[in-house]
N, C-alpha and C positions, 0 to 999 in steps of 0.2 A: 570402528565405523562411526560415520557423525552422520545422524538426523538433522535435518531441518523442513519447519514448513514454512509453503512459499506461495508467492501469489504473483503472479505475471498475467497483465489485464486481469476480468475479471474471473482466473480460474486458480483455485486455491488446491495445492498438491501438497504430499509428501516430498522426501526428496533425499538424494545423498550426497553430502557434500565432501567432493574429493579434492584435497591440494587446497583447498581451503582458496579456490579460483572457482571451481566450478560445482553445478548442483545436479545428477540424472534425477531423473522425476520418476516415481514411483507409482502405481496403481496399489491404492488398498493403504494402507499404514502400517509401521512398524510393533503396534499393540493387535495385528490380523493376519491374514494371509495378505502375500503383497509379491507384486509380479514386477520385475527393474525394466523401464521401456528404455527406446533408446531416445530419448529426448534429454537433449543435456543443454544449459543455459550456462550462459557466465556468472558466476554469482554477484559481479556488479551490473546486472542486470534485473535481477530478481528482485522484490520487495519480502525481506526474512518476517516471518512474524513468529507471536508466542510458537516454542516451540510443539507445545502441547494447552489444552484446557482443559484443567483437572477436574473430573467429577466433583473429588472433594480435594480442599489443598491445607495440609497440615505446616504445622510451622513450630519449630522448636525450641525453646527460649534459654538466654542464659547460659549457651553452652561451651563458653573458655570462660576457664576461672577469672582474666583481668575483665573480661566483660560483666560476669558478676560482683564483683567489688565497686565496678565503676554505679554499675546499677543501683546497690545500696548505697553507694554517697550520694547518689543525684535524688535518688525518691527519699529517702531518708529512712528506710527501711530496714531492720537488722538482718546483719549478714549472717547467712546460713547456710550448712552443710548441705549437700543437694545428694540425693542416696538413688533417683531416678532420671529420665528424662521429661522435662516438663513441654505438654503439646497445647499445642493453642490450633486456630485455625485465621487462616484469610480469603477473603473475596474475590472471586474472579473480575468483578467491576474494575478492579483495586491493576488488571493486568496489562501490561504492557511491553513492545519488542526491542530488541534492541534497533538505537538507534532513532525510538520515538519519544515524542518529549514527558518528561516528568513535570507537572503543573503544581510550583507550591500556590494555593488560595491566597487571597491577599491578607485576611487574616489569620493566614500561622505567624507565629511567633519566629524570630531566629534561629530558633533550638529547631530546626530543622534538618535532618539529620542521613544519612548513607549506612546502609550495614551491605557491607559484601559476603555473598554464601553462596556453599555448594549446597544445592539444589539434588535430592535423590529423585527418580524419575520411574514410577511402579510400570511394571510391564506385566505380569500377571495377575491374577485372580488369588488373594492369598488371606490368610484366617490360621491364626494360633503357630507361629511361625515362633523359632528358638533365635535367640541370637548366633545361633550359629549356622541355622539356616536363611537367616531371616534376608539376605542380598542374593539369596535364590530368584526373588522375585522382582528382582530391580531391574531393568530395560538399560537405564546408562544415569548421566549427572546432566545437568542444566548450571548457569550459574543465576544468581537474585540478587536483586538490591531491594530488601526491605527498608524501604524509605519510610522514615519517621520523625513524626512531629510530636516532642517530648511535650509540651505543656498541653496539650488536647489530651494526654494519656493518662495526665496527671489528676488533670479537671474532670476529664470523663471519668474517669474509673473503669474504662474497659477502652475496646482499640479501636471503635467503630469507625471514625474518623484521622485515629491519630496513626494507624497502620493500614487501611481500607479504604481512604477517599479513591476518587477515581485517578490512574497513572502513578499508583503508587508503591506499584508491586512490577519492574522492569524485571523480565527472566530469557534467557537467553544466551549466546546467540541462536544453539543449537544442542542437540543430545548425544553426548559422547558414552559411546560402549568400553567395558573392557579395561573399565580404569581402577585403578587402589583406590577407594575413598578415605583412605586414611592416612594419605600421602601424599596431599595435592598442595601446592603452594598457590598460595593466594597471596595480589596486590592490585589496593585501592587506589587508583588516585583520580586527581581534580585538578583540571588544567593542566594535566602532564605530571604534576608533581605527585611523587610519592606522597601517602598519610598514613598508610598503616600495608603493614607483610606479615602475613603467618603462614603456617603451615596446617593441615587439619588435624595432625596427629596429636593434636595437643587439646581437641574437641575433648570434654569432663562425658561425653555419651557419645559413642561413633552413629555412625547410619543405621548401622544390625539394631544396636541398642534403641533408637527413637521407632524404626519397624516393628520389633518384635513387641516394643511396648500397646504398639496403637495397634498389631493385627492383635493381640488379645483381648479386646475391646472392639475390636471394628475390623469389617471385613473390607479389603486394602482391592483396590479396581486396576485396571490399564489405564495410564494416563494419570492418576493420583500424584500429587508429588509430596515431597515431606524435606522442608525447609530446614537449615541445622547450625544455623546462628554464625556470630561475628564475634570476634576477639577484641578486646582491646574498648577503648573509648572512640564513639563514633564521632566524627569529622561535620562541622554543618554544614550545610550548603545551600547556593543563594540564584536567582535567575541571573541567566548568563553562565553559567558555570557548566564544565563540561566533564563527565563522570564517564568511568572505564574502570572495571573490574573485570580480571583478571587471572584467569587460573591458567599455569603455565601446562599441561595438559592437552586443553582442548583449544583454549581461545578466550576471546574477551566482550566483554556486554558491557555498549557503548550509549551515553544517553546524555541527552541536554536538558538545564535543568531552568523550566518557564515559567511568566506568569499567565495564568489565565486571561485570554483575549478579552471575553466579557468584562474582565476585570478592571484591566486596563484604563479603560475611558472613565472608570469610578474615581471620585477622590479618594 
């Protein structure tokens, strides 16, 4: 089953999107009780947006090996053995749909950057969960593009700006049920062209493992999601540029990359 939320005129629903053409709308959401009406739309009709707003939105760092290595040549950091999952968190400000635009500021730097990820998507109420229970309480996958701007990250010392400005967090298009998380094929590209293809089975922490890490510490809501990183060296990218990630799966989160309007008229 594929979630999505949607907004035709001013009325924002749940929805299910069937054939990946059409969406029935739904009373109530798929984190409650929820009644299927018979109101069905074209989904080139509908405006898709986030497909959830996480209470809280967890995000997982560093988790394919070549994306760690690349990490310590670029900060200059020593490279080391990772024996857990490392959680971090980002802003809902930071969120956006597929399809709407990513705004670099006019002073980032080049080193402005794409990571493609599968997205876990909590559907239950959950607290002290095993790795082996722990995708009990998963609803389905989204996919993300944690857009990031490397030298704010560097300078700041934390991600306030360089992973959190606002439109910088695209997730989307929709919430697929029913999937292997540990076998999804992922591919990036920019302007059509291929930049980077993995697989998730090669994630150094699956999904179980970044859950059960964070419900033993924090009690995990409906709607939560928990972000689970990008392989390889990320790709920059620039206004005018047009991004598409990809999980063969469910579908693709499609986003154009601007500069801010106020911006613009500035020297």
């Amino acid at each position: 089953m594929k979630w999505c939320r949607f907004q035709v005129g001013g009325t924002i629903s749940y929805g299910i999107v069937e054939d990946e053409a059409r969406v029935t709308a739904v009373s109530g959401s798929p984190f409650e009780t929820y009644t299927v009406t018979a109101t069905i739309y074209p989904l080139s009709e509908v405006k898709l947006l986030v497909p959830v707003i996480p209470p809280t939105f967890y995000a997982g760092g560093l988790n394919y090996p070549e994306h760690v290595k690349w990490w310590a040549q670029y900060s200059g950091l020593k490279l080391r053995d990772l024996t857990e999952p490392g959680i971090g968190y980002r802003t809902n400000n930071a969120l956006i749909a597929h399809e709407e635009h990513i705004v670099k500021p006019k002073d980032a730097s080049d080193e402005f950057q794409v990571e493609g990820e599968l997205v876990a998507v909590i559907g239950t109420k959950a607290r002290h969960l095993s790795p082996e229970n722990a995708l009990s309480c998963v609803l389905g996958y989204t996919i993300g593009n944690d857009v990031s701007q490397r030298t704010w990250q560097i300078q700041d010392g934390s991600l306030w700006r360089a992973k959190n400005s606002d439109t910088f967090k695209p997730m989307g298009p929709w919430i697929a049920t029913d999937l292997d998380p540990n076998n999804l094929e992922t591919t990036i590209r920019i302007n059509g062209q291929v930049q980077i293809q993995f697989n998730t089975r090669h994630m150094l922490f699956d999904a179980a493992s970044h859950i059960a890490k964070i419900s033993r510490y924090s009690t995990l809501y409906p709607g939560d999601v928990v972000w689970l990183g990008q392989k390889a060296e990320p790709p920059n990218i620039r206004p005018g540029d047009v991004l598409e990630i990809g999980i063969a799966a469910f579908g693709t989160l499609g986003n154009y990359v601007a500069v801010a309007e106020w911006e613009k008229t500035m020297g």
